[in-house]
N, C-alpha and C positions, 0 to 999 in steps of 0.2 A: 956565776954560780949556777950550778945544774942542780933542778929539782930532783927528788927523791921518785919514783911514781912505781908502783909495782901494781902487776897484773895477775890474778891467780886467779880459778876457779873457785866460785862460788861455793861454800855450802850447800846442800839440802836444796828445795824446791824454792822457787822466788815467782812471786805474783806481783802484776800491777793491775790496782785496780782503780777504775777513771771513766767518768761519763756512765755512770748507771750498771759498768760493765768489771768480767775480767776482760782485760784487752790485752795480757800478755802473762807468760807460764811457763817456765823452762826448770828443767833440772843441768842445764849446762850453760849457766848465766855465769857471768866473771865480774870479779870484783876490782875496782883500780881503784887504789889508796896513793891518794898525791901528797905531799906533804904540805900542811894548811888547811886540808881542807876534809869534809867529812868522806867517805868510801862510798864509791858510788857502783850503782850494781846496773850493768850492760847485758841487756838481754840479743839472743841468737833472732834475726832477723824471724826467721821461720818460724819462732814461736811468739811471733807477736801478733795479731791482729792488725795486719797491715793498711786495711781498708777505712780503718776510724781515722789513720792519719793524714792528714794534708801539710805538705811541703810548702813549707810560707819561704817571705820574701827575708828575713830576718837572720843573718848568718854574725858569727862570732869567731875569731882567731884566738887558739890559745898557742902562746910558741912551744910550747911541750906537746902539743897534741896534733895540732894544725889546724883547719878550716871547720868546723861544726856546721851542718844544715840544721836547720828546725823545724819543726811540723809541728800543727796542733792538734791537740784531741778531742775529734767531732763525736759527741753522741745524742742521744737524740730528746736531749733536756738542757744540754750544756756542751758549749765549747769552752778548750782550756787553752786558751791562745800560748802557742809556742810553748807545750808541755812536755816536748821531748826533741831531742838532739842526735846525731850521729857524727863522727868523722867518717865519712866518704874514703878520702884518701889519708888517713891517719900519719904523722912522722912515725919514720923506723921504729923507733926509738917504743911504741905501743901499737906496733900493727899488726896487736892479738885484738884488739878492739873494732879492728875495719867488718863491717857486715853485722854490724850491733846496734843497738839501740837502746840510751840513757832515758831516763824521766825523773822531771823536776816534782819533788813530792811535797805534796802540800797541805791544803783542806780538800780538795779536789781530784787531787793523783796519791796513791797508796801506794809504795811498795814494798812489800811484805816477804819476808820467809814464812814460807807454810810446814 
């Protein structure tokens, strides 16, 4: 069985806010609805605050997606160990998502429409 996963441009303005900061703000963030699971919003590499994150050692295979990197978000009261994700080399199948950047939202990570 093949899952359901659709990719479309985001609504309106999306913020993530983490580590004392905004660390990331796009008006061309994309949304991917997988089936099971809540929409998750992928921000444009270049409007993220690239510098708060560090590329840890911690990786994840999703067979719908592919290989995931993780990085945490360093700032300078708190790190949020492995608080955001990328596919690198995405399957075909979502490789509007390659050059993006996911985060896991919690008490610590926001992400928001503005």
């Amino acid at each position: 069985m093949t899952k359901t996963i659709r990719i479309r441009k985001a609504d309106g303005n999306w913020a993530v806010r983490a580590a004392g900061a905004v660390i990331a703000e796009s008006a061309n963030a994309l949304e991917l609805s997988e089936e099971g699971y809540d929409e998750v919003i992928y921000f444009p590499r270049e409007d993220v605050a690239m510098a708060v994150l560090d590329k840890t050692d911690h990786a994840t295979i999703c067979p719908h997606k592919g290989n995931a990197t993780h990085y945490d978000i360093v700032g300078t009261n708190r790190t949020v160990k492995n608080g955001a994700w990328s596919y690198e080399a995405p399957v075909e199948q979502v490789a509007e998502i390659a050059g993006h950047i996911a985060f896991y939202a919690g008490e610590y990570v926001k992400v928001e429409q503005l």
